[in-house]
Residue frames as a rotation matrix with the C-alpha (Angstrom) as fourth column:
UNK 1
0.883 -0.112 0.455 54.72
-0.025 -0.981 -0.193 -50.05
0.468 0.159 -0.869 -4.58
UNK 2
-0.090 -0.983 -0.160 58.68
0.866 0.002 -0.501 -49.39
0.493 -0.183 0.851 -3.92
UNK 3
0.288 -0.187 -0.939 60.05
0.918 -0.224 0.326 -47.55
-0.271 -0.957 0.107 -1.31
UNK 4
-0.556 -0.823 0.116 61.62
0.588 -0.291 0.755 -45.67
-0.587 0.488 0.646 -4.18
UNK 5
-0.227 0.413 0.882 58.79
0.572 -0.676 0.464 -43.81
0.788 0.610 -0.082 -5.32
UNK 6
-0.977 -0.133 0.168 57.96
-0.072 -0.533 -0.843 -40.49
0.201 -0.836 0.511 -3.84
UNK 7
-0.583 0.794 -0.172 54.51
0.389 0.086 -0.917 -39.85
-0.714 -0.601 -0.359 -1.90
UNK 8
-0.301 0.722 -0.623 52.98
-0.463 -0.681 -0.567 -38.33
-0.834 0.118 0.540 -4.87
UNK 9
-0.654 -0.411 -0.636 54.19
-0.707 0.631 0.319 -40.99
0.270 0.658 -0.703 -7.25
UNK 10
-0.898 -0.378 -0.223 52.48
-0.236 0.844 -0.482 -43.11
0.370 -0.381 -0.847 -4.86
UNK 11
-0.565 0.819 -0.103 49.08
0.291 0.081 -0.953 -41.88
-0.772 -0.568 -0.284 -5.06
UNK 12
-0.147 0.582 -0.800 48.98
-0.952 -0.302 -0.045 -40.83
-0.267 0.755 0.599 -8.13
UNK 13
-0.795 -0.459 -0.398 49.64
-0.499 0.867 -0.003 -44.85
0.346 0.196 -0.917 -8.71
UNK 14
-0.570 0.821 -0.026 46.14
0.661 0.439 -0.609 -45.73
-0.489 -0.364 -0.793 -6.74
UNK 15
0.036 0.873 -0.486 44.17
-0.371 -0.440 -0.818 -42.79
-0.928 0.210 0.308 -8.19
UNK 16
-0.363 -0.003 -0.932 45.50
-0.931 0.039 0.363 -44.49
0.035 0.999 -0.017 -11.85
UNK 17
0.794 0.590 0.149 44.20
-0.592 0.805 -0.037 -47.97
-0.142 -0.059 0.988 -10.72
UNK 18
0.096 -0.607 -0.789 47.55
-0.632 0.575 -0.520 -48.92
0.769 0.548 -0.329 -10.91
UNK 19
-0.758 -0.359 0.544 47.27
-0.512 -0.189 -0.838 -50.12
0.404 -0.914 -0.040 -7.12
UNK 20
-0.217 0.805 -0.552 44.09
0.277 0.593 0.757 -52.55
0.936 0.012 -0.351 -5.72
UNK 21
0.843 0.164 -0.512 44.79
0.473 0.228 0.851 -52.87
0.256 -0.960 0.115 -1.93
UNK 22
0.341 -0.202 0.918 46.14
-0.564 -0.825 0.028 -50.44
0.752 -0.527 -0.395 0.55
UNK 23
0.697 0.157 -0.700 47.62
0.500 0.592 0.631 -51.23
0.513 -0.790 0.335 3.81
UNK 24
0.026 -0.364 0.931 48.55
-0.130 -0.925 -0.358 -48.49
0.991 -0.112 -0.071 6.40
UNK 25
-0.593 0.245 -0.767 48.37
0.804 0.152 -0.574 -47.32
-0.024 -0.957 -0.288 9.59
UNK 26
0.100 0.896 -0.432 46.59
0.818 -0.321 -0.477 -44.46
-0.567 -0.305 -0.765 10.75
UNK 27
-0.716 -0.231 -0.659 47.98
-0.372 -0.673 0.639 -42.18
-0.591 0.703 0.396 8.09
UNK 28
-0.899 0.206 0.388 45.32
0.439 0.412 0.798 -43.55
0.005 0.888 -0.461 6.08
UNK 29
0.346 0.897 -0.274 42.83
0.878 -0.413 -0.242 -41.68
-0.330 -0.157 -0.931 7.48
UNK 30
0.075 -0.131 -0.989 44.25
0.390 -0.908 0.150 -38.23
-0.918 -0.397 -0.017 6.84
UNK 31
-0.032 0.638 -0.769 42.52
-0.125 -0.766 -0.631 -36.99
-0.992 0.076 0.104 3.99
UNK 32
-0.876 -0.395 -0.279 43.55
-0.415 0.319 0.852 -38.58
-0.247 0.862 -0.443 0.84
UNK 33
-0.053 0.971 -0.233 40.98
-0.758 -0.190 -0.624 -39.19
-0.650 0.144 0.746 -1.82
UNK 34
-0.946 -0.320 -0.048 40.20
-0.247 0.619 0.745 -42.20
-0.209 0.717 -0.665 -3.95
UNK 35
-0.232 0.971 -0.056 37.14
-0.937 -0.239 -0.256 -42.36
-0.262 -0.007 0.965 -5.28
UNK 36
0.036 0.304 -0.952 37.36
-0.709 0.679 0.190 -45.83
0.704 0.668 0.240 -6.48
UNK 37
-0.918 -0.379 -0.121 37.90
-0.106 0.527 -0.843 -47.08
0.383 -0.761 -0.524 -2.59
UNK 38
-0.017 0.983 -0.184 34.91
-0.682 0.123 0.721 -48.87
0.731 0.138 0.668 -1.86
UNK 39
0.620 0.131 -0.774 36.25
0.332 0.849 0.410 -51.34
0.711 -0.511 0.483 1.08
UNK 40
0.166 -0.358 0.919 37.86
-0.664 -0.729 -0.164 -50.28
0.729 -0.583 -0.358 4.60
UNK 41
0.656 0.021 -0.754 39.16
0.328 0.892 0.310 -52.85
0.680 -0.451 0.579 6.95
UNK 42
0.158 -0.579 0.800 40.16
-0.720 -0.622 -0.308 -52.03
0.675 -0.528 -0.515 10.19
UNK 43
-0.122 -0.606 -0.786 42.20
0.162 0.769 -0.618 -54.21
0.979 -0.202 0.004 12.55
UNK 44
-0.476 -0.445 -0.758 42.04
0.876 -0.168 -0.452 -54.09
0.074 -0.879 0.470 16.41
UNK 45
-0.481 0.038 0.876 40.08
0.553 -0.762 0.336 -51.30
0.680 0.646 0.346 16.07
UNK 46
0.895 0.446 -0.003 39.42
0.231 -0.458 0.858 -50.57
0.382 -0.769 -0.513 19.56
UNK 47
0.214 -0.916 -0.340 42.83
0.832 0.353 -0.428 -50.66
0.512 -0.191 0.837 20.45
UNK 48
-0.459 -0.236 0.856 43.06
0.111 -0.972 -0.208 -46.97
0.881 -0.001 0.472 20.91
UNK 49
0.257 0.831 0.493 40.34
-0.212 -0.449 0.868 -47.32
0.943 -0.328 0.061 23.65
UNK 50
0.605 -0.445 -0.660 42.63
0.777 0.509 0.369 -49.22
0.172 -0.737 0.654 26.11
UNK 51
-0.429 -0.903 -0.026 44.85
0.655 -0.291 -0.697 -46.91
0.622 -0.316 0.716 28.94
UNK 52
-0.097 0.166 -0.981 44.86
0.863 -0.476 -0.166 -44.25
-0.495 -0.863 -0.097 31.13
UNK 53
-0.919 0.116 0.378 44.31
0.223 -0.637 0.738 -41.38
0.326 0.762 0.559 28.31
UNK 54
-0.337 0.940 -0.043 41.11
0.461 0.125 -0.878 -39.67
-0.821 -0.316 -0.476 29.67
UNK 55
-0.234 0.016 -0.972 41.01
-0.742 -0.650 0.167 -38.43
-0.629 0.760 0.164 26.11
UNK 56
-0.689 -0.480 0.543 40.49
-0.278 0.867 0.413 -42.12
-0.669 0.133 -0.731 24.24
UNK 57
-0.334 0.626 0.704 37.61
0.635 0.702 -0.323 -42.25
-0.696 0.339 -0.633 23.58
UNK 58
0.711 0.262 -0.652 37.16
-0.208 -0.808 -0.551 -38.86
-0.672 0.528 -0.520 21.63
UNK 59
-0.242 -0.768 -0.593 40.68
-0.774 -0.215 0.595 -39.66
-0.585 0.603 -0.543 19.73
UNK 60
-0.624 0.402 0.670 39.08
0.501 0.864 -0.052 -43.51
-0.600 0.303 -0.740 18.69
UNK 61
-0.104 0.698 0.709 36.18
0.645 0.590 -0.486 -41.91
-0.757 0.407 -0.512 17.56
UNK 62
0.457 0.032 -0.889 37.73
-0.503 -0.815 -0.288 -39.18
-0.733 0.579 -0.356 15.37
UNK 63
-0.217 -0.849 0.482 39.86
-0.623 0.501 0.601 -41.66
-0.752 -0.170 -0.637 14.14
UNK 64
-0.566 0.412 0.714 37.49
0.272 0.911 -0.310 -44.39
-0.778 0.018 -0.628 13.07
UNK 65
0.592 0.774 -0.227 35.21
0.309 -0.477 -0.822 -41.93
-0.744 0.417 -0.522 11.61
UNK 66
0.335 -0.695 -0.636 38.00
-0.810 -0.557 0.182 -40.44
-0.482 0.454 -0.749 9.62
UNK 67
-0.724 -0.675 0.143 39.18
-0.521 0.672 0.526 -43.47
-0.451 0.306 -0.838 8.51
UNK 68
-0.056 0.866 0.496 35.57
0.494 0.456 -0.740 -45.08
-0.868 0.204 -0.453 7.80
UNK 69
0.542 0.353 -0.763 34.85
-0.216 -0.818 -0.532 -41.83
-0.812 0.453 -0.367 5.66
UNK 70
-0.590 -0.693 -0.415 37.94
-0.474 -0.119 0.873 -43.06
-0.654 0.711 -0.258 3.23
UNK 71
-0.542 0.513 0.666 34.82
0.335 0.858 -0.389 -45.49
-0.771 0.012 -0.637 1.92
UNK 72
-0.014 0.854 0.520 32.60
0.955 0.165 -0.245 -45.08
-0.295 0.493 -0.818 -0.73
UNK 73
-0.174 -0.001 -0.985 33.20
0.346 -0.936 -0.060 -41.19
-0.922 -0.351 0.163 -1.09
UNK 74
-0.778 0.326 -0.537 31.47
-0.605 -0.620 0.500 -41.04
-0.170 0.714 0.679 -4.74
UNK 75
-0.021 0.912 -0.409 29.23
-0.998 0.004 0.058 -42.60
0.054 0.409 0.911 -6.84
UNK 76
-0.139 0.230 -0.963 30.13
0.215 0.956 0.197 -46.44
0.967 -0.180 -0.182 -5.45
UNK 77
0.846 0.413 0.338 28.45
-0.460 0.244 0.854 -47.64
0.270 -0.878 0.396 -2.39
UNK 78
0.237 -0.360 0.902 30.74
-0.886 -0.460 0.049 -48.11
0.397 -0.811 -0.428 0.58
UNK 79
0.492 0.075 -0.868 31.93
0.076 0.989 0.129 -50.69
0.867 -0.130 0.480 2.47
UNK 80
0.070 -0.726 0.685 33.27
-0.774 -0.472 -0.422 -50.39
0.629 -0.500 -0.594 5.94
UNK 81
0.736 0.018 -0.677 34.81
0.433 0.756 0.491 -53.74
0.521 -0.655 0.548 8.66
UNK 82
-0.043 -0.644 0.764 35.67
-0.669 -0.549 -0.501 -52.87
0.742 -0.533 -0.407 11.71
UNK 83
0.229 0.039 -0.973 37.11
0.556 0.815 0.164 -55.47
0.799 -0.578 0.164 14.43
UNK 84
-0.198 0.103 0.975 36.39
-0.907 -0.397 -0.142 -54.81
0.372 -0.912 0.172 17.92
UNK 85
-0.733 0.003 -0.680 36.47
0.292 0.905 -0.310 -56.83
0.615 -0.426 -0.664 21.45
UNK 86
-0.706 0.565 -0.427 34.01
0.392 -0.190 -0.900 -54.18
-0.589 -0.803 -0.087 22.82
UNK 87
-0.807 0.277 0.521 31.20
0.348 -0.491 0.799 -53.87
0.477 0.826 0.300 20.29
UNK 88
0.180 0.976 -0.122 28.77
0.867 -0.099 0.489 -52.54
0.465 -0.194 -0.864 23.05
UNK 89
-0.457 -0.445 -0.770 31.32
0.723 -0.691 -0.029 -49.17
-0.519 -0.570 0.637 23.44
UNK 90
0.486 0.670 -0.561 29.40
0.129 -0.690 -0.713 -46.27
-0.865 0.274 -0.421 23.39
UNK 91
-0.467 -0.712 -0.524 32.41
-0.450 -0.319 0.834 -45.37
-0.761 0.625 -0.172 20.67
UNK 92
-0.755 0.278 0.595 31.27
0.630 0.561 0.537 -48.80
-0.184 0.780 -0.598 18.16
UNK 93
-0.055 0.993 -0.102 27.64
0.931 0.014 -0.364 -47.94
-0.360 -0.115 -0.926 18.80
UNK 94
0.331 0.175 -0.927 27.78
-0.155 -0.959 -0.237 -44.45
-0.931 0.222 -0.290 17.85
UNK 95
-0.545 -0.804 -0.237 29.96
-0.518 0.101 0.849 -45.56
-0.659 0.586 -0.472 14.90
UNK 96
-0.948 0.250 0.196 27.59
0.318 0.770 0.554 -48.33
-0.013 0.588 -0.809 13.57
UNK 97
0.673 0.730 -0.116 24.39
0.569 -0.613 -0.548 -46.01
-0.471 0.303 -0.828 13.95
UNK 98
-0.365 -0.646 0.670 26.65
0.900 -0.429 0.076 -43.35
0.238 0.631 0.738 12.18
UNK 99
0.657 0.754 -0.020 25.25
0.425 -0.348 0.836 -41.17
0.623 -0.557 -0.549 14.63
UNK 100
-0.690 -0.708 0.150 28.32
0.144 -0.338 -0.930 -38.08
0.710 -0.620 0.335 15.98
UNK 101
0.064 0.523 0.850 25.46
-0.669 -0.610 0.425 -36.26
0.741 -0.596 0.311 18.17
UNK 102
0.563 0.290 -0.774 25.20
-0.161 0.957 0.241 -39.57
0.811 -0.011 0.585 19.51
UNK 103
0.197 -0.910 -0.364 28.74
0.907 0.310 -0.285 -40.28
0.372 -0.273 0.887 20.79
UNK 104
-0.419 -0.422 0.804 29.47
-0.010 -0.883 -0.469 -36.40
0.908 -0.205 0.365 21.51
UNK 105
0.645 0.662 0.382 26.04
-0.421 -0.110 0.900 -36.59
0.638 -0.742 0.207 24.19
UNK 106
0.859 -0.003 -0.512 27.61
0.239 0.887 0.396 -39.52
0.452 -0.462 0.763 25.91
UNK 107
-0.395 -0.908 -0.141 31.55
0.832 -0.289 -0.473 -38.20
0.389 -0.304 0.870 26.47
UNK 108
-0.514 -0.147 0.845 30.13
-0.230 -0.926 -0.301 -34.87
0.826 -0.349 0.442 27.57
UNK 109
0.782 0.590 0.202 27.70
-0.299 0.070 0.952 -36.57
0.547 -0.805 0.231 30.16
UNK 110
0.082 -0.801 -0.593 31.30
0.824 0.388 -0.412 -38.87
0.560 -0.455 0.692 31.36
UNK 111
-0.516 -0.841 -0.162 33.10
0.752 -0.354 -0.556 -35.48
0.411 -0.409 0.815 32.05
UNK 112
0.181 0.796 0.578 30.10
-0.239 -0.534 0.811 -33.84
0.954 -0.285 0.094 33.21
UNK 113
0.638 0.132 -0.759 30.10
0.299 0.865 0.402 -36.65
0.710 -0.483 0.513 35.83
UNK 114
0.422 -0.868 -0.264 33.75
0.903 0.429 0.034 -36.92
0.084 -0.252 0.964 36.51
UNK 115
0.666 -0.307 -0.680 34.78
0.271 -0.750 0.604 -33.32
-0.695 -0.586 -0.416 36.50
UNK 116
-0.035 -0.732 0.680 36.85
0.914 0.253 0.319 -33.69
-0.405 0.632 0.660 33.17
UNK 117
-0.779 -0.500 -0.377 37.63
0.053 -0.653 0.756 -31.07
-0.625 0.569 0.535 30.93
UNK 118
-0.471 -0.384 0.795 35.78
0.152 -0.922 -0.355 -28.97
0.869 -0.047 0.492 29.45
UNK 119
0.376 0.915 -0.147 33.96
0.230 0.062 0.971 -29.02
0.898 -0.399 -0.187 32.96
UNK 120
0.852 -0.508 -0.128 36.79
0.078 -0.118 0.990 -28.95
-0.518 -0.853 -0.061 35.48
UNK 121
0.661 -0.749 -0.045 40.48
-0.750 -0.658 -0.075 -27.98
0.026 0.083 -0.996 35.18
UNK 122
0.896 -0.443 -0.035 43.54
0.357 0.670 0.651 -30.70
-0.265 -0.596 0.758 35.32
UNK 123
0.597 -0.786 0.162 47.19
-0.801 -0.570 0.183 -30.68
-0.052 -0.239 -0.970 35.77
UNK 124
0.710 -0.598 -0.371 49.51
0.508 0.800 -0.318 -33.69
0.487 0.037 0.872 34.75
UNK 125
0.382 -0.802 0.458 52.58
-0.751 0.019 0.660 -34.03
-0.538 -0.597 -0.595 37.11
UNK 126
0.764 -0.501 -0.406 55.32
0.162 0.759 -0.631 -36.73
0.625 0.416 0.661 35.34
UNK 127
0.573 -0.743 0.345 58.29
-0.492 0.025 0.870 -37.93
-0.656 -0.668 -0.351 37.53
UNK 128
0.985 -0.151 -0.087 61.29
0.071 0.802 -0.593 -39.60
0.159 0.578 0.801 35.56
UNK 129
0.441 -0.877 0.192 64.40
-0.879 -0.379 0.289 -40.69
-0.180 -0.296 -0.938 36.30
UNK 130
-0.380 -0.645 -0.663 67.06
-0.771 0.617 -0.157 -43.42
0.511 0.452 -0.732 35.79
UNK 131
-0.945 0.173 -0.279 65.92
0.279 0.873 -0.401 -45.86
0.174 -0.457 -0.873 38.71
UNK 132
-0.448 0.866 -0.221 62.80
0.302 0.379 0.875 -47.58
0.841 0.325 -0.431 38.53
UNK 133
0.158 0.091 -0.983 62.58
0.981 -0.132 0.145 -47.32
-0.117 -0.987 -0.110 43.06
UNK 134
-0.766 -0.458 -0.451 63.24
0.586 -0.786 -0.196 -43.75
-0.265 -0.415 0.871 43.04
UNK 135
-0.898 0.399 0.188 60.64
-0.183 -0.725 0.664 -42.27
0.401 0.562 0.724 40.58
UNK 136
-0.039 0.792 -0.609 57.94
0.374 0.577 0.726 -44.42
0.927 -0.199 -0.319 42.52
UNK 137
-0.236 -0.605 -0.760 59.26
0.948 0.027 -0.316 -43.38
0.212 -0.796 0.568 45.63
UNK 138
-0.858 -0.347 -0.379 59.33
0.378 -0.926 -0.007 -40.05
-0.348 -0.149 0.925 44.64
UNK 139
-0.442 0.895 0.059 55.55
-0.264 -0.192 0.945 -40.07
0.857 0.402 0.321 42.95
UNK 140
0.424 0.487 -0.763 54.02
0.776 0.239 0.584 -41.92
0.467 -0.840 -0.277 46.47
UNK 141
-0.460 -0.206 -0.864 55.59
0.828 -0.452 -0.332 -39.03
-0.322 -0.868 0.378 48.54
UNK 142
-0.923 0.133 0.361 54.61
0.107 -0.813 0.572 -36.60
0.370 0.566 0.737 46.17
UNK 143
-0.191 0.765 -0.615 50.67
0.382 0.635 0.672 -38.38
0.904 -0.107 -0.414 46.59
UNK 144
0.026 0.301 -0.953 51.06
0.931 0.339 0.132 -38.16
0.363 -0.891 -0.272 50.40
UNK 145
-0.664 -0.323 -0.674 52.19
0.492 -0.868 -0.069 -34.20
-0.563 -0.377 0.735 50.80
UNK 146
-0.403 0.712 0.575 49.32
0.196 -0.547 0.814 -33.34
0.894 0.440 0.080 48.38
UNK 147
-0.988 0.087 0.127 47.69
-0.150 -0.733 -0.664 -30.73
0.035 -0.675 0.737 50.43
UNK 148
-0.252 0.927 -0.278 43.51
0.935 0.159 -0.318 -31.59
-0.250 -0.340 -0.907 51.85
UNK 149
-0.619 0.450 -0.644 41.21
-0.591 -0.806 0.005 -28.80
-0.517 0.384 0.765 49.94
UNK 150
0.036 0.922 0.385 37.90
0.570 0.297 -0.766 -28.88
-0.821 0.247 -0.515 48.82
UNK 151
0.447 0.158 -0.880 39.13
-0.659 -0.607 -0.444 -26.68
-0.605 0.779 -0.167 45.73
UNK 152
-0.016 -0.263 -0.965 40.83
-0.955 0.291 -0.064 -30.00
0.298 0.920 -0.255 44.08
UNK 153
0.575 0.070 0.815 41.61
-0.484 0.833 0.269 -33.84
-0.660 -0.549 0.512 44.35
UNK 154
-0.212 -0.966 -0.146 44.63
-0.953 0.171 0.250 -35.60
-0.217 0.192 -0.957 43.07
UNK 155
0.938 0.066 -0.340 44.21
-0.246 0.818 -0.520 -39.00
0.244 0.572 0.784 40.45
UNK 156
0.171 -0.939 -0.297 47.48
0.130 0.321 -0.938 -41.17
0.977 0.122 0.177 41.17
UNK 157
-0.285 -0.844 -0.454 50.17
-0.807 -0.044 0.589 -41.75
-0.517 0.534 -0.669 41.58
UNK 158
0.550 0.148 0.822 50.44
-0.148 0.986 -0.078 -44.38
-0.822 -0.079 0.564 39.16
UNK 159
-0.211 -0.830 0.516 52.81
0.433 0.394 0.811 -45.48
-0.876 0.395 0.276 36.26
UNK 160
-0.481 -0.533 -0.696 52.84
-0.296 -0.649 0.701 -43.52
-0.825 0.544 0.154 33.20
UNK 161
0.697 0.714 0.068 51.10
-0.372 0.441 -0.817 -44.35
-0.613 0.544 0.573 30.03
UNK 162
0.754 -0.544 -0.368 54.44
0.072 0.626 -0.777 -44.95
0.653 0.559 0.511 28.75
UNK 163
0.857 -0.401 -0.324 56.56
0.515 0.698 0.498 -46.00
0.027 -0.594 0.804 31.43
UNK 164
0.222 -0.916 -0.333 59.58
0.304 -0.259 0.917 -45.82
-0.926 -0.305 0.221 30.15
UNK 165
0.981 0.159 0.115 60.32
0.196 -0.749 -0.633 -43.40
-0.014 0.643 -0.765 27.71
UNK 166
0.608 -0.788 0.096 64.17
0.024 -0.103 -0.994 -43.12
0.794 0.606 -0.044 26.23
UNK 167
-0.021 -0.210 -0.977 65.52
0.538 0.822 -0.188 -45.24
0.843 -0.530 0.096 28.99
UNK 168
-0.923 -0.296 0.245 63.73
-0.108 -0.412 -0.905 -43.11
0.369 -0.862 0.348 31.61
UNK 169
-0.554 0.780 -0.290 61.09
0.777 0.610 0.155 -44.41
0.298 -0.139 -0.944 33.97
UNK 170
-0.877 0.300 0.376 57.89
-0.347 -0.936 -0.062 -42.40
0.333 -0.184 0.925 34.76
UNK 171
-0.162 0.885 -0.436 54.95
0.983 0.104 -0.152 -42.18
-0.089 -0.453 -0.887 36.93
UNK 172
-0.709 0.466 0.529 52.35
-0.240 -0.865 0.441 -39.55
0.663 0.186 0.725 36.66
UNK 173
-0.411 0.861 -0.298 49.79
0.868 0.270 -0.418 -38.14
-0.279 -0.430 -0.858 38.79
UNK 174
-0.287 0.430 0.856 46.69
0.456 -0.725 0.517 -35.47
0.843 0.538 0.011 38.17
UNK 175
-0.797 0.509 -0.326 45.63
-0.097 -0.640 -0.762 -32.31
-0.597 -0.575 0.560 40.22
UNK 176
-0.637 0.655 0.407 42.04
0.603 0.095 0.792 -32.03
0.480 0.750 -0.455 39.25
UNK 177
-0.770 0.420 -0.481 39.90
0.182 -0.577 -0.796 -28.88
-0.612 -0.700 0.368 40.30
UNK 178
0.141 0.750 0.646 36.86
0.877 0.208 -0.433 -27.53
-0.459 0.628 -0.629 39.13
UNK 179
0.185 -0.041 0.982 36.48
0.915 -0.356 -0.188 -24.99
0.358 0.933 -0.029 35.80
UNK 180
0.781 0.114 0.613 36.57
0.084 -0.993 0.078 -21.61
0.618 -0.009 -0.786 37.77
UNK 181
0.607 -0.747 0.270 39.87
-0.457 -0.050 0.888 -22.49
-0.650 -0.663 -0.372 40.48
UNK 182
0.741 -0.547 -0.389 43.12
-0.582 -0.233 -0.779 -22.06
0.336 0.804 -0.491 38.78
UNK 183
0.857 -0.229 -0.461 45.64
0.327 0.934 0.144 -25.18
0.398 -0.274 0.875 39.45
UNK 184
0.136 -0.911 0.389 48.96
0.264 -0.345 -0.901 -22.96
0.955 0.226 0.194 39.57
UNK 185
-0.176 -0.130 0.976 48.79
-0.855 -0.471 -0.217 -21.41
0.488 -0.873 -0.028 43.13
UNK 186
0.927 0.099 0.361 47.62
-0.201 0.945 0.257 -25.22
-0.315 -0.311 0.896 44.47
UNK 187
0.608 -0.784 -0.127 51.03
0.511 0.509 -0.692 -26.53
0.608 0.356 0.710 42.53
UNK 188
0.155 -0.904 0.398 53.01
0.110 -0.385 -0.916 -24.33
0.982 0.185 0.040 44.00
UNK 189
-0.137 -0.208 0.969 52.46
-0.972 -0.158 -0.171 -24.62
0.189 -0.965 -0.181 47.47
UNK 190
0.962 0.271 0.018 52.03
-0.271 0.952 0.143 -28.23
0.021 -0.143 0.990 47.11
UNK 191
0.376 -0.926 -0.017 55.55
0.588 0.253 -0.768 -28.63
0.716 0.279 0.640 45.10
UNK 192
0.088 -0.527 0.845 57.22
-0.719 -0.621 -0.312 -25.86
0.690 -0.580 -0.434 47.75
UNK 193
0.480 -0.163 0.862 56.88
-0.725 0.478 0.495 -28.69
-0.493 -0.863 0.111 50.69
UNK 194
0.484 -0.260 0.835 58.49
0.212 0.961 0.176 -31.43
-0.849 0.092 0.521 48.88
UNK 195
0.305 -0.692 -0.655 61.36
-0.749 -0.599 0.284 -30.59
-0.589 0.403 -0.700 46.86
UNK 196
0.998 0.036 -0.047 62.25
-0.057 0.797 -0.601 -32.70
0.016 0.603 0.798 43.60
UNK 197
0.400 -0.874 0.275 65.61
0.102 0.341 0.934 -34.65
-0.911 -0.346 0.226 44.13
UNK 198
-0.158 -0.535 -0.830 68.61
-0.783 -0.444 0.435 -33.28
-0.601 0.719 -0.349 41.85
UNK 199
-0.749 -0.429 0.505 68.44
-0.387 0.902 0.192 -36.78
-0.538 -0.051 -0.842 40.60
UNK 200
-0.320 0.787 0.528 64.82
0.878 0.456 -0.147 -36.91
-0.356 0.416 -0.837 39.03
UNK 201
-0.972 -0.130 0.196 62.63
0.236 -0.571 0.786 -34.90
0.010 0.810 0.586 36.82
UNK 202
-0.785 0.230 -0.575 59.76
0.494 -0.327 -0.806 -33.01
-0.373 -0.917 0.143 36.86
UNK 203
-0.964 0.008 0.265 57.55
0.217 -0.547 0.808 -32.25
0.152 0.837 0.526 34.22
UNK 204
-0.527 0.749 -0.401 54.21
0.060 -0.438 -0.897 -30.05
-0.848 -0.497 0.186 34.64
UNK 205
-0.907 0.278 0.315 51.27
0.403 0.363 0.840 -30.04
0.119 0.889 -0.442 32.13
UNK 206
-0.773 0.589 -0.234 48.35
-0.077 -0.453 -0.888 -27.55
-0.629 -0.669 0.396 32.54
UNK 207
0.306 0.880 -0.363 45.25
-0.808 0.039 -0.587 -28.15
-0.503 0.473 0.724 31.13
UNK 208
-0.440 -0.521 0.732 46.98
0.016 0.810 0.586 -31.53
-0.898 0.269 -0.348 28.99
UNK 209
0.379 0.734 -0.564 45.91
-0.905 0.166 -0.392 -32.10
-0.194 0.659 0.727 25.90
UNK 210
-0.096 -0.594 -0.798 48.39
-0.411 0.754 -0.512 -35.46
0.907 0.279 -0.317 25.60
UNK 211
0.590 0.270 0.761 48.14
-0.757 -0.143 0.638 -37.98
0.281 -0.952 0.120 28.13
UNK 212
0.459 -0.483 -0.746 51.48
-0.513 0.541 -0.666 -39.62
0.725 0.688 0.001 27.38
């Protein structure tokens, strides 16, 4: 298939059989039909489960599933391979029993646990700025002026899930409280003692749903 055909050109071309074998990224999962796709190979297919994302493992296994599903979806029988380095994650396992309830129990006990969302409240903090020593600097003081309260507790400081981001570096840290104490009146008398140099950047995130 040429670059030179458009996107509809380019599926009608696989639904005519003019096409055998696919190869995508994760746009392949996102809803396109072929009934005559009977094989699914996925690469690396934990990959997604690695970082500091406390979201990972829900986005893996919508993912996987979504992509798995592109299989067998009429009257041939399926085929799905999937390569993993952790095939005893609750994620695989739930995946190879085909079994959501499964996987859904297991993440809600985690953030049960841990205090996560939808159970407790957080707050991303991101520092970035041009020098690498300053935003660190300026994320470990942050860290140390975090006000003592039994209404939250503070994850970090620690480097960003992407670093460096259009040639600015970043460290993040989390406020975490629990589901009924709002984070905003805690930020703001935290951030009031420790002013952000003119020089760096500041970005706030209630509730996150990204955990770039």
């Amino acid at each position: 298939m040429t670059d030179s055909k458009t996107v509809f050109e380019q599926i009608k071309a696989i639904q005519d059989h003019e096409v055998d074998i696919l190869i995508g990224t994760q746009i392949m999962a996102k809803g396109h039909h072929f009934p005559l796709l009977t094989l699914v190979g996925i690469v690396d297919g934990d990959a997604t489960l690695s970082g500091s994302d406390l979201r990972a493992s829900e986005k893996a296994f919508q993912l996987l599933h979504q992509v798995s599903g592109r299989s067998g979806r009429e009257k041939h029988k399926g085929q799905v391979l999937l390569q993993t380095h952790m095939p005893d994650h609750p994620v695989m396992k739930a995946l190879v029993d085909q079994d959501r309830g499964e996987f859904f129990a297991l993440e809600s006990d985690q953030r049960l646990i841990h205090g996560f969302p939808p159970y407790g409240r957080l707050a991303a903090l991101i520092v970035s700025g041009m020098r690498k020593d300053e935003v660190e600097k300026f994320a470990r003081r942050l860290a140390r002026t975090f006000p003592l309260t039994q209404k939250a507790d503070l994850l970090g400081p620690t480097p960003a899930p992407i670093p460096l981001l259009r040639g600015q570096y970043r460290w993040r840290l989390l406020l975490r409280t629990s589901k009924e104490v709002a984070p905003q009146p805690l930020l703001k008398k935290w951030l009031s003692q420790t002013p952000v140099p003119h020089f760096l950047k500041l970005q706030i995130d209630i509730d996150p749903y990204s955990f770039y």
